[in-house]
Every structure is written in structure tokens, then in C-alpha cells.
N, C-alpha and C positions, 0 to 999 in steps of 0.2 A: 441598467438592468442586466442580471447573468442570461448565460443563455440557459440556463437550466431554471428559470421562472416560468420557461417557454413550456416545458415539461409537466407544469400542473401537479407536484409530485405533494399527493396528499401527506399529513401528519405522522405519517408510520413507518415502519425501516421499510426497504426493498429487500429482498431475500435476493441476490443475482448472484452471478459467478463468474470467473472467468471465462473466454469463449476463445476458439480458433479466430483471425482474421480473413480466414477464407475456409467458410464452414462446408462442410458436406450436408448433402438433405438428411442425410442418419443422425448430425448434430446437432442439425437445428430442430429435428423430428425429440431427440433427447430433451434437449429441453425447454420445448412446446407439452412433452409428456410429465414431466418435473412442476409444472408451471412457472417457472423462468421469466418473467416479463421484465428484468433487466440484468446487461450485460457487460462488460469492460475487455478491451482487447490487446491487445503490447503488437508493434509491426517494427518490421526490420529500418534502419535508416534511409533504406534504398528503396524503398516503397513510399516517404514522405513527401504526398502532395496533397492537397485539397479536392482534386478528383479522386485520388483512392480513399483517401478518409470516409468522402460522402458517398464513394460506392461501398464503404461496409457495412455507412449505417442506413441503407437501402435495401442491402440483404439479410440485415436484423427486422427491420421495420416491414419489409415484405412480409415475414414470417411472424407478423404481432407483437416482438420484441425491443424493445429502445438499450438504443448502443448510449452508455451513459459516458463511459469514459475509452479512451484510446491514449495509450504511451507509445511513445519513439524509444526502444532501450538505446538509441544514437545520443541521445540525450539527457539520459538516465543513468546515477550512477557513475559520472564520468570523471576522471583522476586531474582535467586536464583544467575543469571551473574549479574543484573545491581544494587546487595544491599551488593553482596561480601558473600551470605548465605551460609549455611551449601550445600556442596553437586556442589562449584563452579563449580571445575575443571572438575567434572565429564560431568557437562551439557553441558561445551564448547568442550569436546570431543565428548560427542554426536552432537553437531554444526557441527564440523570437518565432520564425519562421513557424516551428511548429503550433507555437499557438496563433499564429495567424491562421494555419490550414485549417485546427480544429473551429475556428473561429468561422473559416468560411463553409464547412461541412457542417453547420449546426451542433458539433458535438459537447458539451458543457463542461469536460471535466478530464485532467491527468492527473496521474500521478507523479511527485517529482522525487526521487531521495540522492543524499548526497554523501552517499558513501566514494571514497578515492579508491579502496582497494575490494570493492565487490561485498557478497557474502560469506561467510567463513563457515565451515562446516566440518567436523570430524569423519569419522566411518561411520555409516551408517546404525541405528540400530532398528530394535522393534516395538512397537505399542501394540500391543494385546495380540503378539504373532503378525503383525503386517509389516513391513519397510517400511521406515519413518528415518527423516534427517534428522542430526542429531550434533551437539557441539560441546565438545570437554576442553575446557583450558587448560587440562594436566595431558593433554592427547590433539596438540594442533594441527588440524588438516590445512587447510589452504583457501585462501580467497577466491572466489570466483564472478565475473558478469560476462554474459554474454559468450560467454568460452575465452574469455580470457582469465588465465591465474595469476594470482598473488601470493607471494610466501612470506614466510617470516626470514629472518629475524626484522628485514628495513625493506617494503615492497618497494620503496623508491628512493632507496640508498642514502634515505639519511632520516632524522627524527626532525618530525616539523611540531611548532611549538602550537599552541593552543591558539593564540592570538592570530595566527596566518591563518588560522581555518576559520575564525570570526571573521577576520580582513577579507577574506574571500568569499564567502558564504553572503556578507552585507555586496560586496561589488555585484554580484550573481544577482541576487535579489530587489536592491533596489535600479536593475534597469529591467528585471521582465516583469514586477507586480504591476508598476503604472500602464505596461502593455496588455498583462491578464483583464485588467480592469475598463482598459478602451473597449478591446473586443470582447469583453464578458464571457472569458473563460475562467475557470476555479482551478487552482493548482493546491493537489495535499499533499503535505510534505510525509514522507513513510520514516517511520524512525531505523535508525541504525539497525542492522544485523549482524552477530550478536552486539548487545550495545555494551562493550566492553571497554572500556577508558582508552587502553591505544590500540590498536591494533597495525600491524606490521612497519610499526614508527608512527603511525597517522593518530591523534587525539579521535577519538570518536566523542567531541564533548558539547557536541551542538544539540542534535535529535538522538540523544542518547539519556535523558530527563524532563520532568516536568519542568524545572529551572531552563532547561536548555530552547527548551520550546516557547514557554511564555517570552523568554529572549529574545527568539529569532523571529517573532509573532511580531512583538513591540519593534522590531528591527524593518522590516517587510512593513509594517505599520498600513495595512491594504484589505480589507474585506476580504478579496479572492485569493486570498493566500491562509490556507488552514491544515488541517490535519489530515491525512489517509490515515487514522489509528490500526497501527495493527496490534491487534489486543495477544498477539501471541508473542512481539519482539516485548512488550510492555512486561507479561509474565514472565520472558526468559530475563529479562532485569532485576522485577522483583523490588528489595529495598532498594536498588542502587538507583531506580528511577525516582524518586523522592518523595512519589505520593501513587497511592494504588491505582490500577484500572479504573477500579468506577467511580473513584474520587476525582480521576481528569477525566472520564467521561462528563461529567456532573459540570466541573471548571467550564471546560470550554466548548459541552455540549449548551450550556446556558448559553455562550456567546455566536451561538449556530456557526462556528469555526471547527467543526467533524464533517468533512466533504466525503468521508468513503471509509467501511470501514475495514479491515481483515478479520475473521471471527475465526479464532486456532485455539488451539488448548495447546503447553504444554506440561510437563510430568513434575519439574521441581525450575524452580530457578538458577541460576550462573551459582557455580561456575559450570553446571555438567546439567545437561535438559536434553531432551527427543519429542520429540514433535508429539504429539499423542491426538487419537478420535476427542470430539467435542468433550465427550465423558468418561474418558479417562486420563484425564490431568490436574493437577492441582487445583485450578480455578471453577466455581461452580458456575457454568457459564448462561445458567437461567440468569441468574442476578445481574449479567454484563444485558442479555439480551432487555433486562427489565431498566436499567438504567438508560438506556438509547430510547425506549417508549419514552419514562420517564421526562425525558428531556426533549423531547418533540424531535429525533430526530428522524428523518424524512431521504435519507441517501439509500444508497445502496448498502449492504454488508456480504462480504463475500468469505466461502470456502476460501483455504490458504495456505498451501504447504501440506494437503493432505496424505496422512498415510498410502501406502499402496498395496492393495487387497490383489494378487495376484500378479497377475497380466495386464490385467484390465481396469486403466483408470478410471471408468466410468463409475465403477461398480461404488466407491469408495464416497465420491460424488454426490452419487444419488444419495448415498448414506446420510453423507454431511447435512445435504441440504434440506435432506426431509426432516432430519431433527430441528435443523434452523427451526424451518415453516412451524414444526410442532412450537418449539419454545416461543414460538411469538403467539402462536395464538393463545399460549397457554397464559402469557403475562401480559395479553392486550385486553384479553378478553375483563378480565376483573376493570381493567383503566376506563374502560368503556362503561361498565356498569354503573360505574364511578357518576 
């Protein structure tokens, strides 16, 4: 049994969002006023134990809210599993490790992506007048996790071939999914960002397609290992992903392998996008939110990369997330009549 059967989580998306790991009473007061009843959180590597896990999800849970998911960026994103680097095996025990905490913290769910050289991102622009990220492959800015950068032309001084990052990605894989599955935790793999063939030498050619996914899926070959869809790296794809949004919504929301979802918009697909509000980007995103009812999914779907209206992130936030709520009830409500 996952540990998220434990949760009860009826037939319908969850509307949640990102959250501080160590909230203020104004954040949790935010949103309790949002209705918010679920959350996901990211903590530094020096914070990973099974007593702080379980005291975050004590301070969500005090205040009505269930902590769904919790990442380590220690183990996230890391150059050193998905290149075969110095210091492999060490980092995939520390992997272990983490889902043993969230295992013994009750928590049900990470995210995992395996990107070697971060997120890539150009200068910034804007959607509809707010800062919003943004990425041109005729204007290349620079890799980044966790404050660490990456550049072009070779982040790691040489070109690795396609087959070392399958060789790598299967080693990774099949030692933590038989472990996700003991202690019933669910790992969703995030697709590449941007999901551009190579980036800074490294193939991006795993979670960068519908092919690439059904692959590493049949690879992992484990229940607890599925998707974090982010529906906005999917759009910044486009053709290159091989089959649409709601078409792999539909694929692998049938096989209830969609653990979490990212709900983004943005403006055009690769080679040049900016991040854009729900409804101002290419993708009509009622129809994404109507394909997830469709398919009985039941996680969370979270704000992602949102624009920034000012000074003040919240402001932006609350934007996003009261359209979510709108568009769900607007495309539940007919399903239910049904």
C-alpha cells in the first residue's frame, strides 16, 4: 500500500501549491484564506531527517493542510547520478535515505528530475507587463540548480553520448524504485527543462518525450515511479515532445501514473517561449484541467514558475490559483451531472 491510500484523496484534482518549509502564521493564514488544503515543499540537504520531515508535516496539518509531497534539492537534479561522476553511489544512498525519512514522516510523495546541468534560462521577459522567465536558443543564458551554474558550450567538459545517460538513469532507477515500493513512497519524475536535445554537451533525451518517458516508465517497471507532468515544460516542447499534453495526460493518466501535476502556460513553443499567466499562452488550459477530471485524477496540481506582479509574490499566486479553483469547478461540475 502507498502511503498516500492513507490520505483518502477523493476522485478530483487538488488545487495546492507550493509552500515555505518553515511557514510564517501570515503564510499559513494565506492559504487557509485561498483554500489550500494541499501542499508540497523543497528543504535544503542539511535539514534531511525524519524528525524534520515530520515536524513540517505537523505545521501544515496543525493549520488544516496536508504536506503531500517534500523534495531534498541534495538530491535533485544532481550532475553526479545522471553523468556516472565521482561520488555516484554515495548520492544514490543519500536518495535512499530520503525516501526512507519521507517514509517514516508519513509523507507520500517527491519529486525527482534528472537533469546534469540545472535549468536553462535566458533574460528575463514579460507576459502581459509582469517578469516572467523566459528561454531563446538563439540568446543562451546559462544553466542553473540550487545556485550552482552551468554554461555552454560543454558544462562538463566533454559531450556524453545518449546511451551513458540511459546506462545511468536504468543504475539510478532500478536500486530506489524496489525501495519506493517497500516503504510506499511515489517518486514523479519532472520532465527536462527546456527539453532541448543537448544541452551544454549532455543529451536531454530521457524526460524530454512521450518515447522517452514510456521508456524510462517500462525501465523503472514499479507502480511508485510516474510522472510530476509539468504541463508547461510539455508546451515549451511542443512537436518535439511526440504527442500533445492531453494526449499524455489521457496515455498515462489511464494508467494512474500522473503523481503531481505543474499547471503553467506558456506563450509559443522552442525554440523561444516566456513563461505566461494561465490565459495568456498558447495552450487553452481549461481543456488540460478538463483531461485530469477526465481521467480520474486525484493528486495535487500546482501553480509553477509564475509570473511576478510587482514586489510581491503572493499577489500573482492568489491570481493563479483562484483561476485553477475556477476552471475546475467549471469542468467538474458538467462530469458530475453526467
Amino acid at each position: 500500500m502507498n502511503i498516500r491510500d492513507d490520505l483518502h484523496l477523493p476522485g478530483d484534482v487538488k488545487i495546492a501549491t507550493y509552500a515555505s518549509a518553515e511557514p510564517t502564521a501570515g503564510e499559513l493564514n494565506f492559504l487557509q484564506a485561498l483554500g489550500v488544503g494541499y501542499v508540497t515543499i523543497w528543504v535544503k540537504p542539511e535539514k534531511a531527517s525524519a524528525e524534520y520531515y515530520a515536524s513540517r508535516r505537523q505545521i501544515y496539518n496543525d493549520a488544516g493542510i496536508t504536506l503531500y509531497g517534500l523534495g531534498n534539492v541534495g538530491v535533485h537534479n544532481q550532475d553526479a547520478i545522471v553523468l556516472n561522476l565521482e561520488g555516484r553511489d554515495a548520492k544514490i544512498e543519500e536518495y535512499k535515505q530520503h525516501l526512507r525519512h519521507l517514509a517514516a514522516a508519513g509523507i507520500p510523495y517527491t519529486t525527482y528530475a534528472h537533469m546534469a546541468n540545472g535549468i536553462w534560462s535566458s533574460a528575463r521577459e514579460t507576459s502581459r507587463g509582469a517578469s516572467a522567465r523566459a528561454f531563446d536558443e538563439h540568446a543562451w543564458g546559462e544553466g542553473n540548480w540550487d545556485g550552482r551554474p552551468y554554461d555552454q558550450p560543454l558544462s562538463h567538459g566533454r559531450v556524453y553520448a545518449q546511451e551513458e545517460i540511459w546506462d545511468n538513469y536504468t543504475h539510478f532507477i532500478r536500486q530506489v524504485a524496489p525501495m519506493a515500493e517497500d516503504l510506499g513512497v511515489l517518486i514523479g519524475i519532472h520532465p527536462d527543462d527546456p527539453p532541448v536535445g543537448v544541452m551544454g554537451g549532455v543529451p536531454r533525451c530521457i524526460f524530454s518525450s512521450f518515447d522517452g518517458y514510456q521508456r524510462a516508465l517500462e525501465i523503472a517497471d514499479s507502480p511508485n515511479v510516474g510522472l510530476c507532468l509539468c504541463v508547461g515544460c510539455w508546451l515549451e516542447g511542443g512537436p518535439l515532445m511526440g504527442r500533445g499534453v492531453l494526449e499524455t495526460i489521457r496515455y498515462f493518466g489511464d494508467q494512474k501514473k500522473i503523481f503531481k501535476v505543474h499547471f503553467r502556460n506558456v506563450d509559443a513553443a522552442l525554440p523561444h517561449f516566456v513563461e505566461s499567466f494561465l490565459n495568456n499562452g498558447y495552450m487553452d488550459m481549461r481543456l488540460v484541467m478538463q483531461a485530469l477530471v477526465e481521467v480520474g485524477f486525484s493528486g495535487p496540481a500546482i501553480p509553477d514558475h509564475t509570473p511576478t506582479i510587482g514586489d510581491n509574490p503572493y499577489i500573482a499566486t492568489a491570481y493563479t490559483l483562484g483561476y485553477m479553483q475556477a476552471l475546475l469547478a467549471g469542468v467538474a461540475a458538467p462530469a458530475l451531472a453526467r
